[in-house]
C-alpha positions in Angstrom: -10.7 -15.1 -14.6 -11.4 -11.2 -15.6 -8.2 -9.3 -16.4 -9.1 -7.1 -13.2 -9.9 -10.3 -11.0 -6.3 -11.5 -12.1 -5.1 -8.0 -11.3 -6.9 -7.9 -7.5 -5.6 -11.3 -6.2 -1.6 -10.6 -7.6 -2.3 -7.8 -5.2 -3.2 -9.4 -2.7 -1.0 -11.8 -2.8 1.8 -9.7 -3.0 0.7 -8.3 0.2 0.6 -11.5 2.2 3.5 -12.7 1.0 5.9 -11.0 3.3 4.3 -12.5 6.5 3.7 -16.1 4.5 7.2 -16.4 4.3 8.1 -15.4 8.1 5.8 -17.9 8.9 7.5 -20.4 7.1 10.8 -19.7 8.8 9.1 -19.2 11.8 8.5 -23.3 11.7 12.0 -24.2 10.9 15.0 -22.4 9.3 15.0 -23.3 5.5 16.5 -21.9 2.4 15.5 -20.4 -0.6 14.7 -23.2 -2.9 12.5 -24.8 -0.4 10.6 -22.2 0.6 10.1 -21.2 -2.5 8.2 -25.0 -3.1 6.6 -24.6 -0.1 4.7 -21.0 -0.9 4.4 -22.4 -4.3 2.4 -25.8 -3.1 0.1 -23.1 -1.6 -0.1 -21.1 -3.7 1.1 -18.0 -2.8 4.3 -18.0 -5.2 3.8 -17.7 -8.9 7.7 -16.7 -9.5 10.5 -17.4 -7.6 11.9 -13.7 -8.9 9.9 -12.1 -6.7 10.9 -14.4 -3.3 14.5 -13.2 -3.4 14.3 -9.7 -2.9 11.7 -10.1 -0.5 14.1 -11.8 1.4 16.8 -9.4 0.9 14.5 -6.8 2.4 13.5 -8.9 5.0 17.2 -9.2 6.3 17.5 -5.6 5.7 15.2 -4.9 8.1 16.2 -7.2 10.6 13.1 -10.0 10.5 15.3 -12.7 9.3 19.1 -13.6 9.3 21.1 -16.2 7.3 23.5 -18.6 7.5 25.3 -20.8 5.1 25.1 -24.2 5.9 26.6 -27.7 3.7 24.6 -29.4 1.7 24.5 -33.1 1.0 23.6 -32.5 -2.5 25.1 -29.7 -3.8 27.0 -26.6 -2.9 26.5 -24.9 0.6 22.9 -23.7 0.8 22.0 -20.1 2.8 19.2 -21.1 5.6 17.0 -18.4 6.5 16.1 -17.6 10.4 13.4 -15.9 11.9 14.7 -13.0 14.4 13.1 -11.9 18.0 12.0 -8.7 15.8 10.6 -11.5 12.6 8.4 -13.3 15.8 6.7 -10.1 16.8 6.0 -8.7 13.5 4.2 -11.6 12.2 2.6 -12.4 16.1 1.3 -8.6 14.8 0.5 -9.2 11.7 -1.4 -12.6 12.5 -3.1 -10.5 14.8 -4.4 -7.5 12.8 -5.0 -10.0 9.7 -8.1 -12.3 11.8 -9.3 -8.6 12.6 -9.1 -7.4 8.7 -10.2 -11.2 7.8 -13.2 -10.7 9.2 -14.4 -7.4 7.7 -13.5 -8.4 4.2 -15.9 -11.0 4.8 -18.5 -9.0 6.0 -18.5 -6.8 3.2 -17.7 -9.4 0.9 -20.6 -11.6 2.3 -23.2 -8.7 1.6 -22.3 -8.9 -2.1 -22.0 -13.2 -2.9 
């Protein structure tokens, strides 16, 4: 891939990431390992560096909270929750994103 293709879709991804992980949450409370698998599977994490301050901001503002919870392998590992305020940014963002989904691929789909 192009040095500016690489460039492009590491922006992009950065900017879905945030909802990505709310969405994960959203299905079941999990911690930071895990979820970091998970995006990873998909491919939507390429460094787990840049997953922990996300979440960090994310409880900063409220969208998720944590608890610490025992681990049968290990220490104590910190769960992740989606908040009331988590559900309806990402109902908003899934919302807006089919809109600006769609006219990407319009203008994309004059140029293939």
């Amino acid at each position: 891939m192009e040095p500016d293709a690489v460039h492009l879709v590491g922006q992009l991804r950065r900017g879905a990431l945030e909802p990505c992980v709310l969405a994960v949450i959203a299905q079941q409370p999990t911690y930071g390992l895990d979820l970091a698998r998970t995006l990873s599977e998909r491919g939507l994490l390429e460094s787990e560096g840049t997953l922990y301050p996300l979440l960090s901001r994310l409880r900063k503002r409220n969208l998720v909270t944590t608890a610490w919870q025992e681990s049968p392998s290990g220490p104590p590992r910190r769960y992740y929750h989606i908040t009331p305020a988590g559900k309806t940014g990402l109902a908003t963002f899934t919302q807006e994103w089919g809109r600006f989904r769609q006219a990407v691929d319009l203008v994309i789909g004059d140029h293939a």
